[in-house]
DRENKOLLO-452927 format. One line per field, with one value per residue: residue number from 1; residue in one letter; x, y, z of N, C-alpha, C in turn. Coordinates in Angstrom, 3 decimals. Layout:
BEGIN
resi	(NUM/...);
resn	(a/...);
n_px	(X/...);
n_py	(Y/...);
n_pz	(Z/...);
ca_px	(X/...);
ca_py	(Y/...);
ca_pz	(Z/...);
c_px	(X/...);
c_py	(Y/...);
c_pz	(Z/...);
//
This chain:
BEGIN
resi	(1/2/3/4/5/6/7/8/9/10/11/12/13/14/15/16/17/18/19/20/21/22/23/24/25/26/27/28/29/30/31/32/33/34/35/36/37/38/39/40/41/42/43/44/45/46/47/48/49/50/51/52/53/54/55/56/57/58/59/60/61/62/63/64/65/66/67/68/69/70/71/72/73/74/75/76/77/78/79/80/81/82/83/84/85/86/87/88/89/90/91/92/93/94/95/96/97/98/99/100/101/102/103/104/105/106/107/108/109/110/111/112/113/114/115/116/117/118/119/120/121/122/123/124/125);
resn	(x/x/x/x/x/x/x/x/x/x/x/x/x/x/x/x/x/x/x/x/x/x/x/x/x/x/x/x/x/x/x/x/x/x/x/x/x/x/x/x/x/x/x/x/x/x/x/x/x/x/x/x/x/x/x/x/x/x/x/x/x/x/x/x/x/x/x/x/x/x/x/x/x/x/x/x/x/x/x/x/x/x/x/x/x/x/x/x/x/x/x/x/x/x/x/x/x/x/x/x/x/x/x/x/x/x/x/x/x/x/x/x/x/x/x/x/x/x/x/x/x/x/x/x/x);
n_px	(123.351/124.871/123.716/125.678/124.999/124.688/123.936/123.839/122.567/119.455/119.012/117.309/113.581/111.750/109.456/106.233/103.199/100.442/97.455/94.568/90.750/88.541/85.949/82.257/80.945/83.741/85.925/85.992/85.865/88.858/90.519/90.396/91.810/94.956/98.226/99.723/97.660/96.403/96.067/94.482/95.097/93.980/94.968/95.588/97.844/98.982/99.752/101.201/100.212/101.860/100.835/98.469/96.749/95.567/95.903/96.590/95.594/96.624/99.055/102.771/104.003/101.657/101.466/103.921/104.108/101.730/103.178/105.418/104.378/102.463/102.617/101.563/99.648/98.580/95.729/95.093/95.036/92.700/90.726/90.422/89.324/87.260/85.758/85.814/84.210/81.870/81.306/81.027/78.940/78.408/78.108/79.835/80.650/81.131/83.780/86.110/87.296/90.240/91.327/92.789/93.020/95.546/97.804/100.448/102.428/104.059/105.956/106.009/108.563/110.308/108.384/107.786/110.311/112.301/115.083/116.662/117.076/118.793/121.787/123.146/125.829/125.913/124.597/126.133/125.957);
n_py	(115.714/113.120/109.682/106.305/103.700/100.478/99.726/99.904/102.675/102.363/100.883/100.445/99.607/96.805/96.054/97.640/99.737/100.375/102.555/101.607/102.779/101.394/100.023/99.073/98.981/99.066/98.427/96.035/93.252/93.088/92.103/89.338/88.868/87.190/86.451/86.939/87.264/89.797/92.836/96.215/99.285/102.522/104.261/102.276/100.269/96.885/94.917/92.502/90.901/90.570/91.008/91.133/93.300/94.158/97.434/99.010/102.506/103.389/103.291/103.942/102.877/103.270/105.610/106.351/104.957/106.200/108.820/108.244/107.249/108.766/111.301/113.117/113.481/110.831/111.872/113.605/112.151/110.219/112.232/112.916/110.264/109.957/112.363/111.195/109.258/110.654/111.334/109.105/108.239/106.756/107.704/109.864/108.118/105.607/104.970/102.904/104.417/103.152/101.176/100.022/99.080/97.547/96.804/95.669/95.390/93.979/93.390/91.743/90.515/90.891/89.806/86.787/85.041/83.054/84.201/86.992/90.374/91.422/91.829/90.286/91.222/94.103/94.397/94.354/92.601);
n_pz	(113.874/112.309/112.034/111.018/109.320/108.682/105.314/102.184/99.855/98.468/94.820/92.308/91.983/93.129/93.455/93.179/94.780/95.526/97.527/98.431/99.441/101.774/102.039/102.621/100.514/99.024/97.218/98.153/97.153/95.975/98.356/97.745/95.836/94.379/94.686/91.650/90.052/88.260/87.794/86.290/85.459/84.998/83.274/81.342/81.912/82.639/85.601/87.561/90.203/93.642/96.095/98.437/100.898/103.928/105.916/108.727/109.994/112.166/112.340/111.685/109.837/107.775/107.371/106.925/103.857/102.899/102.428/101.258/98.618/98.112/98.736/100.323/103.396/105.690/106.525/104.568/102.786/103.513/103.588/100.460/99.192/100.737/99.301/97.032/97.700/98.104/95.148/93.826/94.718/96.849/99.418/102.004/104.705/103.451/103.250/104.885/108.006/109.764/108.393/105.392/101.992/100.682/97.415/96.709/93.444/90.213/87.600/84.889/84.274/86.677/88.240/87.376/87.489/89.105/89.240/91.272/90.505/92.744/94.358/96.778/97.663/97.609/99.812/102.394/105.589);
ca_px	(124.153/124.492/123.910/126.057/123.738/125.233/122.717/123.917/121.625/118.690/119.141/115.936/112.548/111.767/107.618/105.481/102.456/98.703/96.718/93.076/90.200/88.420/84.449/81.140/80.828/84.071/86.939/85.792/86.528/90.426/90.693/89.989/93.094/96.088/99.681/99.891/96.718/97.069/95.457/94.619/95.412/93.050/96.481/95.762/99.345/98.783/100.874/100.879/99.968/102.848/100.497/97.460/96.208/95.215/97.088/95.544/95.769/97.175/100.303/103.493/103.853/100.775/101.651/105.031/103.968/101.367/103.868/106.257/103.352/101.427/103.256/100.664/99.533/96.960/94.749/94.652/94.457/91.362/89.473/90.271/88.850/85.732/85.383/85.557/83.441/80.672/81.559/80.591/77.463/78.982/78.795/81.272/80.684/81.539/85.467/86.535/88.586/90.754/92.271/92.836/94.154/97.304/98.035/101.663/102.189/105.578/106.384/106.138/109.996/110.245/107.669/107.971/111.354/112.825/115.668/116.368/118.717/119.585/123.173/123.859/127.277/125.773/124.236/126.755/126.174);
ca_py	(114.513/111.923/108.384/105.701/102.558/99.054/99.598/101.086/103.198/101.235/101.455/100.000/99.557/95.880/96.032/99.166/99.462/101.780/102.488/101.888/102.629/100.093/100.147/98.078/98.835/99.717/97.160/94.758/91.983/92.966/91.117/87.746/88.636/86.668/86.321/86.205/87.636/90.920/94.491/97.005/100.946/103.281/104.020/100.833/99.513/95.693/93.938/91.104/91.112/90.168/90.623/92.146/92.914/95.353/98.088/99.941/103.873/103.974/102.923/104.771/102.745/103.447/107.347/106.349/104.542/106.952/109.843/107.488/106.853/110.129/112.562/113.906/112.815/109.657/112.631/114.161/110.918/110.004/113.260/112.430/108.801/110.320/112.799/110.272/108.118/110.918/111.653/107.616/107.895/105.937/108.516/109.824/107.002/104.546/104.848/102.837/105.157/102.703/100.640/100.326/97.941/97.683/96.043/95.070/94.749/93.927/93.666/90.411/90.108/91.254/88.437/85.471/84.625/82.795/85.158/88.336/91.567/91.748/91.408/90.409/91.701/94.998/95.075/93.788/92.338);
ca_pz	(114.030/111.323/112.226/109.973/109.409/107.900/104.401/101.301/99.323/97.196/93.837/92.023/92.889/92.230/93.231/93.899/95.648/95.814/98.457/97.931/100.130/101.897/102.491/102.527/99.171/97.496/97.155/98.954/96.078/96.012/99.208/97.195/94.877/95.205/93.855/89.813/89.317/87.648/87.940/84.984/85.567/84.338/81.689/80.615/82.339/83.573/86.625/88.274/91.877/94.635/97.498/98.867/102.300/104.472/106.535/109.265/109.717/113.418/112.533/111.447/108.919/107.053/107.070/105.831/103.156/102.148/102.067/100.085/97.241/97.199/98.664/101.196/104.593/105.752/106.871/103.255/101.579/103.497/103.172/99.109/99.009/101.068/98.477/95.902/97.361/97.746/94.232/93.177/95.224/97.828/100.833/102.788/105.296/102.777/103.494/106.557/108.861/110.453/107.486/103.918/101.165/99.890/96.523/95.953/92.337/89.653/86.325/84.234/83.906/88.172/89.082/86.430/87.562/90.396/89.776/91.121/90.439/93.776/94.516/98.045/98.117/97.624/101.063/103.490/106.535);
c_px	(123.849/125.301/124.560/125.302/124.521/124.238/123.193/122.638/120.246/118.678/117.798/114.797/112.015/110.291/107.680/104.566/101.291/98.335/95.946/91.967/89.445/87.033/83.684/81.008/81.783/85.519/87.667/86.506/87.977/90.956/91.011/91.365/94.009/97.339/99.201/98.886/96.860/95.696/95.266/94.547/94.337/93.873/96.113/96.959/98.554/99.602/100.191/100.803/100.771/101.962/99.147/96.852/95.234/96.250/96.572/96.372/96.686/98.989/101.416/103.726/102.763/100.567/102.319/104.808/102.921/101.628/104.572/105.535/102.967/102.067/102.906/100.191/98.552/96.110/93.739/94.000/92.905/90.239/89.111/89.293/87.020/85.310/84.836/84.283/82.047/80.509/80.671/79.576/77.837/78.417/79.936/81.594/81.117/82.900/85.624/87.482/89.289/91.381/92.047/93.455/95.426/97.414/99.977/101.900/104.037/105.137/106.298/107.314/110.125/109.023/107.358/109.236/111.768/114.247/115.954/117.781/119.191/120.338/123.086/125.001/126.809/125.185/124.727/125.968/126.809);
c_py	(113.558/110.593/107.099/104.067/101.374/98.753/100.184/101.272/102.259/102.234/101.251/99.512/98.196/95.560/97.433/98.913/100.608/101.360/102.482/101.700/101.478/100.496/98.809/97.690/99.034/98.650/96.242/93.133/91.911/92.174/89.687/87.652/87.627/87.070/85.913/86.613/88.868/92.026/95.206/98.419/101.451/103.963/103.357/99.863/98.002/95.256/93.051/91.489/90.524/89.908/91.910/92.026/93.838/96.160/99.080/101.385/103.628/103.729/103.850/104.125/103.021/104.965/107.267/105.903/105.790/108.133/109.795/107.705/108.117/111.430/113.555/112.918/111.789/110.705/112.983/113.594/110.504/110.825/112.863/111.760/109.340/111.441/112.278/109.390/108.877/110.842/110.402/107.027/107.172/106.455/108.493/108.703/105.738/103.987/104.477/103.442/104.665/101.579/100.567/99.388/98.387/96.833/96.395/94.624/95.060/94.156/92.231/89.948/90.080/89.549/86.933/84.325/84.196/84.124/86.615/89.265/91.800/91.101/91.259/90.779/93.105/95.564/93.731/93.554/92.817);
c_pz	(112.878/111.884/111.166/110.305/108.565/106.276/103.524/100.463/98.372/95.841/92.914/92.582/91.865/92.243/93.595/94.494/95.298/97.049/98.056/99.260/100.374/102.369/102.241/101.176/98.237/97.755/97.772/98.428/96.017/96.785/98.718/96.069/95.498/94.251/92.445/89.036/88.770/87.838/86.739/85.681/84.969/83.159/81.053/80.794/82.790/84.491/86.839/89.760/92.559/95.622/97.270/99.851/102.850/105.444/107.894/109.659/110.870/113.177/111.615/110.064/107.185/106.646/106.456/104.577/102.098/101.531/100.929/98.585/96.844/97.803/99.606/102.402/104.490/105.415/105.205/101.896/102.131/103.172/101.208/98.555/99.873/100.212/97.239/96.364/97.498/95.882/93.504/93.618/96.504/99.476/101.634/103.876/104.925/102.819/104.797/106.825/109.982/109.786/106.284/103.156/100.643/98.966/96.270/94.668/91.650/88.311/86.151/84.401/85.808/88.645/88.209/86.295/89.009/90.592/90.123/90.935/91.621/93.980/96.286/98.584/98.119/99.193/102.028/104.840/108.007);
//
């Protein structure tokens, strides 16, 4: 059965987003970010930060999102991040298993402007 929904398609993606684990010891400080401050990639890419919070696992959202980004389940992403964090000395204990950060980040031109490319006629009402 196909359901017809009042939404046409999205065409650009005007922020993105990471998941990053969340422990005693491992990015803890991100918390303290705010809007405007900016991030560096291990690329060397910079953004600006939109937002940053936390997200916790139980929720459907936090699967969806991690499918969206990486492609693979919560499950797979946490075993990862507890790999990594034996990997960084950390121990596997070091990854809380019950939420995680989220950094929201743009583009200079995307967050320096009151205005935006979105058309409101494009998504009717």
């Amino acid at each position: 059965m196909i359901y017809k929904i009042n939404h046409v398609s999205p065409k650009n993606v005007y922020a993105d987003f990471i998941m990053l684990p969340l422990g005693i010891r491992m990015n803890r400080e991100l918390l303290s970010y705010k809007k405007g401050d900016r991030i560096k990639m291990l690329d060397g890419n910079t953004y600006l930060i939109l937002g940053v919070g936390t997200i916790q696992f139980n929720s459907t959202l936090a699967s969806a999102l991690c499918f969206l980004r990486y492609g693979i389940t919560l499950k797979r992403l946490l075993m990862l991040w507890g790999q990594n964090a034996i990997a960084y000395g950390y121990g596997k204990k070091a990854v809380n298993q019950e939420e995680c950060l989220i950094v929201v980040y743009g583009s200079k031109d995307s967050t320096e402007t009151n205005n935006s490319n979105w058309n409101h006629s494009d998504y009717p009402l």
